[in-house]
C-alpha positions as CSV (number, residue, x, y, z in Angstrom):
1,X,25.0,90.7,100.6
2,X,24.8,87.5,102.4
3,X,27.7,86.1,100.5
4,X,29.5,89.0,101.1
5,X,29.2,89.1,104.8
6,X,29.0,85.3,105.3
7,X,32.8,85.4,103.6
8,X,33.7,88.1,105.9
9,X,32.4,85.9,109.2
10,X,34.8,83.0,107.6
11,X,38.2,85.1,107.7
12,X,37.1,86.5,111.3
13,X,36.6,82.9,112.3
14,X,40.2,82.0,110.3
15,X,42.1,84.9,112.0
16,X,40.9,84.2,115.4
17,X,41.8,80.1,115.1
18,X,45.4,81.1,113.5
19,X,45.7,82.8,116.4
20,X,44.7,80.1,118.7
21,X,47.1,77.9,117.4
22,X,50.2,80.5,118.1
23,X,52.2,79.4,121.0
24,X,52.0,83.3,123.4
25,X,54.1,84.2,126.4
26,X,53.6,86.8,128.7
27,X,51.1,88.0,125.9
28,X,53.5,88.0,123.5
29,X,53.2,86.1,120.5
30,X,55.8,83.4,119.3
31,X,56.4,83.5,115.8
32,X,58.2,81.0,113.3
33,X,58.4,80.4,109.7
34,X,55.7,78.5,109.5
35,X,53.2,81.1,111.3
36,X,54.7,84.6,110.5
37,X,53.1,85.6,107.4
38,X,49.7,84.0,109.0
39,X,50.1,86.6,111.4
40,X,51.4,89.2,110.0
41,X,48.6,89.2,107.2
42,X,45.7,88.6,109.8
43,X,46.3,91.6,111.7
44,X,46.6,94.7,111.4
45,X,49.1,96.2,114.0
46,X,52.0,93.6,114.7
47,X,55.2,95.1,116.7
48,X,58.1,92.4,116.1
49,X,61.0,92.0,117.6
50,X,64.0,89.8,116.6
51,X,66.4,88.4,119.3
52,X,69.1,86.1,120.1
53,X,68.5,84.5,123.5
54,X,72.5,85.7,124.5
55,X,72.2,89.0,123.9
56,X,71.7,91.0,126.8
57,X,70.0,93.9,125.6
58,X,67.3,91.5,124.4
59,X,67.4,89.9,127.6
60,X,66.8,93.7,129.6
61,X,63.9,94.4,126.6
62,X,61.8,91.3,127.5
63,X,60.1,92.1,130.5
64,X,59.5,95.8,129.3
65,X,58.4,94.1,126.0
66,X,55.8,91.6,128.2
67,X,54.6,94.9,130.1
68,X,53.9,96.3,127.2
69,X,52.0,93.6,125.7
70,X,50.1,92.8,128.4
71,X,49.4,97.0,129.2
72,X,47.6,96.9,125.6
73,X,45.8,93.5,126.3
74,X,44.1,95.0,128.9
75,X,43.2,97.9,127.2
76,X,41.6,95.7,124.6
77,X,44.0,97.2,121.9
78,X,44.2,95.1,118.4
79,X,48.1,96.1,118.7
80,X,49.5,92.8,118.8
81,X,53.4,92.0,120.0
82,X,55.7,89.4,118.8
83,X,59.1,88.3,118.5
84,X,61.2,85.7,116.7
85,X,64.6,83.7,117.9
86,X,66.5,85.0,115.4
87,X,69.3,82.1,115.9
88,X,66.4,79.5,115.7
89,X,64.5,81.3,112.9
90,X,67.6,82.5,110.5
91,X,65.6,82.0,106.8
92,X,63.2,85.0,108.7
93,X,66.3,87.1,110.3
94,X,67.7,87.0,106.5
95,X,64.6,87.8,104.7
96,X,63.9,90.7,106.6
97,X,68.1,91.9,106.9
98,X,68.4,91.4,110.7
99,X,72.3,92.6,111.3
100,X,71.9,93.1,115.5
101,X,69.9,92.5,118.8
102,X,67.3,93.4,119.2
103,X,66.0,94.4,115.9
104,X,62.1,95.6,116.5
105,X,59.5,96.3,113.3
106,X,56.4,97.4,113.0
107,X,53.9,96.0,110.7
108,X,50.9,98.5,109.6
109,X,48.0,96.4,107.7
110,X,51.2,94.5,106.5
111,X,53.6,97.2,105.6
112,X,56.7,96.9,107.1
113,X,57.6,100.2,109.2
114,X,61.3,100.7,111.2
115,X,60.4,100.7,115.3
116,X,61.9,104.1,116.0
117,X,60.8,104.5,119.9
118,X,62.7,103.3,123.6
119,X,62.9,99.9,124.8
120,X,60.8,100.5,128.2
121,X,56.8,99.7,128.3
122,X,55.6,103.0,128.7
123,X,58.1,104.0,125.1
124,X,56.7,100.7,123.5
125,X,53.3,101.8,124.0
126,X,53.3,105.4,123.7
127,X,55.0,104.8,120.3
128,X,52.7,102.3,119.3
129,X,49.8,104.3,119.6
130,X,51.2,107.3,117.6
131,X,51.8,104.9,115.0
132,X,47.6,103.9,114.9
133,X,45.6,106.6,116.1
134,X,45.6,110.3,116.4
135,X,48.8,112.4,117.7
136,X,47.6,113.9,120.5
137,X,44.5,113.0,122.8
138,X,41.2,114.8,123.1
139,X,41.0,115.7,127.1
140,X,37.3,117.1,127.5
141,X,37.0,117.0,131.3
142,X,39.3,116.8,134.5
143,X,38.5,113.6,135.3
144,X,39.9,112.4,131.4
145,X,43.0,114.5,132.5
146,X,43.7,112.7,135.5
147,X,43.5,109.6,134.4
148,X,45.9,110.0,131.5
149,X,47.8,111.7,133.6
150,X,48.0,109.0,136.4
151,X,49.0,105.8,133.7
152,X,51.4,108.0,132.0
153,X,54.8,109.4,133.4
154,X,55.0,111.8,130.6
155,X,52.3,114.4,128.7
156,X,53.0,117.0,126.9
157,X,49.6,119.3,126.6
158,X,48.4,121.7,124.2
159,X,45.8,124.4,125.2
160,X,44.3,125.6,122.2
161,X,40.5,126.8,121.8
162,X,41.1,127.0,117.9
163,X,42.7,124.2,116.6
164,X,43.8,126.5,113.6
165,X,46.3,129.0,115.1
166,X,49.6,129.0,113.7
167,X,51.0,127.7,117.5
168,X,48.0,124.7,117.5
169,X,49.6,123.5,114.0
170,X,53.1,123.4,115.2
171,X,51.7,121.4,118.4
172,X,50.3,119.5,116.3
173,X,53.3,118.6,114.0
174,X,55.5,118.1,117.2
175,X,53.1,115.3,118.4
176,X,53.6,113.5,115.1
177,X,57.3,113.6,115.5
178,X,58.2,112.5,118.9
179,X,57.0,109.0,118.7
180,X,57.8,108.5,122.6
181,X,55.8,110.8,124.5
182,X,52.2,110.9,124.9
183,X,50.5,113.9,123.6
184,X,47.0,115.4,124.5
185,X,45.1,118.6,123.8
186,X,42.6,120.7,125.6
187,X,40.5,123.0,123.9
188,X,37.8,124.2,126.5
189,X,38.4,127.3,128.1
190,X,36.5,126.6,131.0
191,X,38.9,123.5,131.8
192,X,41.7,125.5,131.0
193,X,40.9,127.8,134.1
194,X,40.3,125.0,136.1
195,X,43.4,123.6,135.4
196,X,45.7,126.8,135.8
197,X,46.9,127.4,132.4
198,X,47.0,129.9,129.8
199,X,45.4,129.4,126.1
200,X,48.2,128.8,123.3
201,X,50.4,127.4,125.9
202,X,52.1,124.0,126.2
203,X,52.7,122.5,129.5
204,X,54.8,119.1,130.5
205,X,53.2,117.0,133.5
206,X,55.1,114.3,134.8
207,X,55.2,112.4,137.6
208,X,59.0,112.9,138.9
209,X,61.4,115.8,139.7
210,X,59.5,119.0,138.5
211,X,56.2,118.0,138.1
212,X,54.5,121.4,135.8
213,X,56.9,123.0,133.2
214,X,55.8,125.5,130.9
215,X,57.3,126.1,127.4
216,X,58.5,129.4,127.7
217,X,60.3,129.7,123.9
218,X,59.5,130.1,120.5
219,X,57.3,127.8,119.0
220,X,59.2,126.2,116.2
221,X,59.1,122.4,116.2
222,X,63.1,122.2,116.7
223,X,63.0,123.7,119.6
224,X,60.2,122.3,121.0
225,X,61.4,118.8,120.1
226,X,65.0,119.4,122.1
227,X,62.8,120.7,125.3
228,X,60.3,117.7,125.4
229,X,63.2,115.6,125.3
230,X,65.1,117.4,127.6
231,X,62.6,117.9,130.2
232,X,60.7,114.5,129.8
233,X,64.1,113.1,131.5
234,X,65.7,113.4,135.1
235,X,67.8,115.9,135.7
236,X,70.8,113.3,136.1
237,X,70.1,110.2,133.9
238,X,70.9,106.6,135.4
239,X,72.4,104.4,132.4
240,X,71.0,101.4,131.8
241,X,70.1,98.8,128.7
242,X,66.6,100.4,129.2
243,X,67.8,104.8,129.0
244,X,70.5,103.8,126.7
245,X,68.8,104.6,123.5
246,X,67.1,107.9,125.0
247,X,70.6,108.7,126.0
248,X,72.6,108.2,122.5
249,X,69.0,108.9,120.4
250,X,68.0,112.2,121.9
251,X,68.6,116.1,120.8
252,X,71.3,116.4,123.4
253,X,74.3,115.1,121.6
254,X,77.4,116.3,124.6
255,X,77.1,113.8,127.4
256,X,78.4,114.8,130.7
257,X,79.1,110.8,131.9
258,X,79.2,110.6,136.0
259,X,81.3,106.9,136.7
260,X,80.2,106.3,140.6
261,X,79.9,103.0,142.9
262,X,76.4,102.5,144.2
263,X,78.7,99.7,146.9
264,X,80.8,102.5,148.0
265,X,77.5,105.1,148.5
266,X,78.9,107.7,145.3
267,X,75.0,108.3,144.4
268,X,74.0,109.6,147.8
269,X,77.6,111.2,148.1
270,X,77.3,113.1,145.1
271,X,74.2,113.2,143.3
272,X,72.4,116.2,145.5
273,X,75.5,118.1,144.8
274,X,75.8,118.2,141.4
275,X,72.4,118.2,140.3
276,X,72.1,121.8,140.1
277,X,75.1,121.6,137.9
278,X,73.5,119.0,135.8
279,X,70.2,120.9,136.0
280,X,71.7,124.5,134.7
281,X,73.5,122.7,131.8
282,X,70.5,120.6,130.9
283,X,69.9,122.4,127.6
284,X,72.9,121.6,126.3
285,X,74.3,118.6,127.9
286,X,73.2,115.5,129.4
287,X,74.0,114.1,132.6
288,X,74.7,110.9,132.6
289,X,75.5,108.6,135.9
290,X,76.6,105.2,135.5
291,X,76.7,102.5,138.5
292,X,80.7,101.1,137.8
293,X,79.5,98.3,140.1
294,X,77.6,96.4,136.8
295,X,79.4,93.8,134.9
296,X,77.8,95.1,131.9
297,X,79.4,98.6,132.2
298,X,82.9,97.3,132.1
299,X,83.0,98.0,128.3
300,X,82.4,101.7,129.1
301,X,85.0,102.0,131.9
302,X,87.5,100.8,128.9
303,X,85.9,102.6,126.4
304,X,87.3,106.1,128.2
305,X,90.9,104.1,129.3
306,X,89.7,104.4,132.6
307,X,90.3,101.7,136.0
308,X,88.4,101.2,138.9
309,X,90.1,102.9,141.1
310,X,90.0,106.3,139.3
311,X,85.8,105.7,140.7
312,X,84.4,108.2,141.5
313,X,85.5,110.0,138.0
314,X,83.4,112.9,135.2
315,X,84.4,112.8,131.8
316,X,82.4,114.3,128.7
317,X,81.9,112.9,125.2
318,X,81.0,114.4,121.9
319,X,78.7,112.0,119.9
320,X,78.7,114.8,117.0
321,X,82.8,115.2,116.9
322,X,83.2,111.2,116.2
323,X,82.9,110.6,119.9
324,X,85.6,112.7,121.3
325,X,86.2,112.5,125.2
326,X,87.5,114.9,127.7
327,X,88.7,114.4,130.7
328,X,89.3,117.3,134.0
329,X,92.3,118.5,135.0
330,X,91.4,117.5,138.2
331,X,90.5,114.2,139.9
332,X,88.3,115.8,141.9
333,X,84.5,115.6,142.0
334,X,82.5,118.8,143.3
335,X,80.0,121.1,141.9
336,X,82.6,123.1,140.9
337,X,85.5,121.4,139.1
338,X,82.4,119.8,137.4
339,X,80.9,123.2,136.6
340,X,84.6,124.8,135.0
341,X,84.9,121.8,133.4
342,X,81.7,121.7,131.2
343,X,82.2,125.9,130.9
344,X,86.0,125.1,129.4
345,X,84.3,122.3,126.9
346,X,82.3,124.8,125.3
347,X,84.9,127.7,125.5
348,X,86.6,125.2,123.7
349,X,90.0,125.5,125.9
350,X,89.6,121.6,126.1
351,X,92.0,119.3,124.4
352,X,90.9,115.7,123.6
353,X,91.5,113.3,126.2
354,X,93.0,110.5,123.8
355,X,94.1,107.0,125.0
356,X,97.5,105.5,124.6
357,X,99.5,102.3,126.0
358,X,102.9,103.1,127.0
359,X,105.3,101.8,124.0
360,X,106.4,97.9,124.1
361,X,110.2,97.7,125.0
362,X,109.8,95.1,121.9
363,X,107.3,96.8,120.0
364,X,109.7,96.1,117.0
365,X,110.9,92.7,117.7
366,X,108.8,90.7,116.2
367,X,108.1,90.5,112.4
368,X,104.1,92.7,113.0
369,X,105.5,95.7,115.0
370,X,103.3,96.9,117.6
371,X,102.1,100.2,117.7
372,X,100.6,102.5,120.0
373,X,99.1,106.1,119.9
374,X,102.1,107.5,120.9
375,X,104.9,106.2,118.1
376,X,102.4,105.6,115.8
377,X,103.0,108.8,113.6
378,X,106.7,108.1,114.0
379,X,106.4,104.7,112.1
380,X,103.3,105.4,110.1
381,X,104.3,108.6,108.6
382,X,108.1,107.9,107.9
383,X,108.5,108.8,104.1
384,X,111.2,105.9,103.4
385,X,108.6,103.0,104.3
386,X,104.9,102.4,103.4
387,X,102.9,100.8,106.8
388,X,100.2,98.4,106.6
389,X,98.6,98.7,109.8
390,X,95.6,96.4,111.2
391,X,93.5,98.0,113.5
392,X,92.1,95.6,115.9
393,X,89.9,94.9,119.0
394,X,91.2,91.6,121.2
395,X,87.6,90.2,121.7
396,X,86.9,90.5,117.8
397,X,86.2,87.0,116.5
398,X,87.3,88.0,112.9
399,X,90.3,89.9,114.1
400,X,91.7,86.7,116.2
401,X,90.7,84.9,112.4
402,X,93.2,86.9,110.8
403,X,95.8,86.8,113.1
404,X,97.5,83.8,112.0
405,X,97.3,85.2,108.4
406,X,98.8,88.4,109.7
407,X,102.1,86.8,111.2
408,X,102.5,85.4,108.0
409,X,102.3,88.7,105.9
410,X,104.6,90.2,108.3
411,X,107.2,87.5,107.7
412,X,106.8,87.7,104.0
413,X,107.9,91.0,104.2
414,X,110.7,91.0,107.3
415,X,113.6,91.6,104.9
416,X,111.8,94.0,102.7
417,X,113.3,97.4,104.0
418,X,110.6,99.4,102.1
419,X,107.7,97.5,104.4
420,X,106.4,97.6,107.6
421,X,103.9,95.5,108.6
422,X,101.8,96.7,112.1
423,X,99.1,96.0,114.2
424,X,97.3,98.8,116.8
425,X,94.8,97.9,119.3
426,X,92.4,100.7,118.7
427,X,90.6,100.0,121.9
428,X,92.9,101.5,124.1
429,X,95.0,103.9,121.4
430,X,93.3,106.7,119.9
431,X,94.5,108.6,116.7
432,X,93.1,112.3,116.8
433,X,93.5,111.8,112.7
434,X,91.9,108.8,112.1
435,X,88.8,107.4,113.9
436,X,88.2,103.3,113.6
437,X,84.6,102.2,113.9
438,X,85.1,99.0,112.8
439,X,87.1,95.6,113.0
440,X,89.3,95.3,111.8
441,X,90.2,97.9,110.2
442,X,93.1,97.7,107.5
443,X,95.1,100.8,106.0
444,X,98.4,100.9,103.9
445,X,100.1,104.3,104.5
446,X,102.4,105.0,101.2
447,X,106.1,106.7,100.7
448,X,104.0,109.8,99.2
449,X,101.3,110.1,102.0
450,X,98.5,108.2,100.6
451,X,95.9,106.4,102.8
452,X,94.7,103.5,100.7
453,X,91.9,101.1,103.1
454,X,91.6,97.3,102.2
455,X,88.4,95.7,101.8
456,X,89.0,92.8,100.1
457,X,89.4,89.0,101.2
458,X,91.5,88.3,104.0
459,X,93.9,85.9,102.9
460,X,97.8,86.1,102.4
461,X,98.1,86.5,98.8
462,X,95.3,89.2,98.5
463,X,96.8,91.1,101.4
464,X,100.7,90.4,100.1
465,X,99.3,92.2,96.3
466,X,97.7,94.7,98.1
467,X,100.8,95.9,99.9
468,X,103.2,95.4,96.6
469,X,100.9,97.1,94.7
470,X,100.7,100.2,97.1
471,X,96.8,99.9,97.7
472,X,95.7,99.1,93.9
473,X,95.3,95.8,94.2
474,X,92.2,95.3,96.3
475,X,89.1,93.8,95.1
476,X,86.5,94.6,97.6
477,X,84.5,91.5,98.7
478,X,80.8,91.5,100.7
479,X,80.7,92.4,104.5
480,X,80.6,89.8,106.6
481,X,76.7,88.7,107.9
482,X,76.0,88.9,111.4
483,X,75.0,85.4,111.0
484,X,78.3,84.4,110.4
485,X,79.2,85.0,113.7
486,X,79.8,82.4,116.6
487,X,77.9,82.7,120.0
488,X,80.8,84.4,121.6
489,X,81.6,86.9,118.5
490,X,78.0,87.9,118.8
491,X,78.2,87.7,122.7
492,X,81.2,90.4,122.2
493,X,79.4,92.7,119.8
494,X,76.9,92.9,121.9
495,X,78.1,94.3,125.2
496,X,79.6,97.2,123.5
């Protein structure tokens, strides 16, 4: 016995002098090759997160990511935060398949577990514990329900006598799927009457907007997951690096997208007006306002074709129909052109808004023709030729690679009637037929309709048998690492 405890005082003693030797800021702990296993295998909770110091998004996570850390080091939690340069450390970012920033994982008693939860403290946390202790939190008096209610801006209660009811179960099963959100239960009636509420019912408390809202539907965990989400939001959403994965992660998958100038007052302008809009939609679509006035928004503004002096603007995206926007008939922005607008979007009456440049004067003149939205079908579809078209962003690092390469293939084939060689920036011309998430993205369109993608390398001769052989010719090669991007490739990626 004394062996047996005087072995277990040793690897307390080791832990705790690993640990002292781990360089911390802001309670976080810095991790390398030469200490991450050390850590890892000493503890039993470890949140990492894997950065590049560029990337923006890690650069909005780390002070919510310090909060966090430090929120649990005062509570005296074993949950222990790290993170690894991931341009420094690239043996590690390998190892555990790191392809974008921030990457965050959980280690459980050394199992690796996918962080699923937001990027702002009170997420971080609330996740966390899910992940290491019960679901939902015993509240036994009304001073217990206070105080969680005073540190958290969230909780979603359960008030169940008998923790066996069919209703108690599906509370319960909720809890262990939203990982966000702090859950609690009360089971004494006595508080329950104190408090105002009804047994079997489940009640949202937060500390903004609406501050009580009763569940009011049926109590199947679908349904309760959309109106946790839904109501665990504002009304109108402000978009930032911190809501973005809310926004694009949640149940609500139509976003209503507000584009206003905090310079030029558009909040205070229009905000109060259209929240009742926003509010009466809510179950269906989020409202989304974004401050045009951020650098780091720009992408967005292009993403939708739109300029800055189209501000103040609405238009609605469809993350489930491969990101389709719409756009109003009218430039107008009122309660109720926005109010027709999201009634014709699900009366379907809308149309996609797609983008298109106007057509080159000398979109042919050169040996790559140039092609837009608008005369692509008219080239790409002609039955005499077969196309090879490269779909391309301009800030892609590997598309302004293969450009040179490109201009070669097209003069290879200049005199060959039969070919077309063709280029399409898919960042400002949208195809309602064919959807490009990637870049860039090479097709060959044959004589008899055939849509034949390339994956293979991207060098003249591979390209020049892949057109002669009408697409057979194509031996598909390994996608490109992250890593094998330069600091303003990355830097690119990154803001969109």
């Amino acid at each position: 016995m004394r062996v047996l405890l005087f072995s277990v005082a040793i690897a307390l003693l080791g832990a705790a002098l690993a640990d002292e030797d781990i360089p911390i800021e802001d309670n976080v702990y810095v991790l390398s090759k030469a200490n991450f296993d050390s850590v890892i295998s000493s503890n039993d909770f470890v949140l990492v997160e894997f950065y590049a110091p560029w990337c923006g998004h890690c650069k909005s996570l780390a002070p919510e990511y310090a909060k966090a850390a430090t929120k649990l080091v005062e509570e005296g939690s074993n949950i222990k935060l790290a993170k690894v340069d991931a341009t420094q450390e690239q043996d590690l970012a390998e190892l555990y398949k790191v392809r974008g920033y921030p990457t965050l994982m959980f280690f459980k008693n050394g199992n690796q577990i996918d962080y699923s939860g937001g990027r702002q403290a009170d997420d971080i946390v609330a996740w966390l514990k899910k992940k290491t202790g019960p679901v939902a939190t015993l509240i036994v008096n009304s001073e217990e329900f206070k105080e969680i209610t005073a540190v958290n801006p969230v909780v979603v209660f359960g008030f169940f006598p008998e923790q066996g009811t069919d209703k108690a179960k599906t509370f319960y099963a909720l809890a262990g799927l939203v990982d966000d959100q702090v859950f609690a239960v009360v089971n004494d009636e006595k508080l329950m009457e104190e408090l105002e509420v009804t047994p079997e019912s489940i009640v949202l408390i937060k500390n903004f907007e609406e501050p009580r809202v009763k569940y009011e539907g049926e109590f199947n965990e679908d349904d309760l997951k959309t109106w946790v989400f839904v109501h665990s939001m504002p009304t109108i959403v402000e978009f930032s690096h911190e809501t973005a994965s809310k926004i694009f992660g949640g149940q609500i998958k139509y976003h209503l997208l507000l584009f206003l100038s905090k310079k030029n007052g558009d909040f205070e302008k229009y905000l109060d007006e259209l929240r009742p809009v926003a509010k009466s939609n809510r179950d269906k679509i989020m409202c989304v306002a974004i401050n045009t006035d951020e650098d780091d928004h720009q992408r967005i503004l292009e993403f939708f074709g739109m300029k800055k002096d189209e501000v103040p603007s609405v238009r609605l995206i469809a993350l489930e129909q491969d990101m389709a926007k719409y756009k109003p008939a009218s430039n107008e922005l009122n309660a109720n052109v926005v109010e027709e607008f999201v009634q014709s979007f699900f009366a379907g009456t809308l149309k996609q808004h797609l983008l298109s440049e106007p057509v080159p004067e000398d979109w042919a003149a050169k040996p790559v023709k140039v092609l837009v939205a608008t005369n692509f079908d008219e080239v790409v579809f002609d039955p005499e030729k077969k196309v090879l078209v490269e779909f391309y962003a301009p800030w892609c690092g590997h598309c302004k690679q293969l450009a040179p390469i490109y201009d070669k293939l097209g003069e290879h084939f200049e005199k060959d009637e039969d070919v077309v060689i063709a280029k399409m920036d898919a960042t400002v011309n949208e195809l309602e037929h064919t959807k490009i998430t990637s870049f860039p993205t090479i097709k060959l369109y044959t004589k008899d309709n055939q849509v034949h993608e390339y994956n293979g390398e991207r060098s003249l001769d591979a390209l020049t048998k892949f057109v002669e052989s009408n697409g057979e010719a194509a031996e598909v090669t390994p996608s490109v690492s992250e890593f094998d991007e330069d600091e303003e490739q990355g830097k690119a990626r990154d803001e969109l």
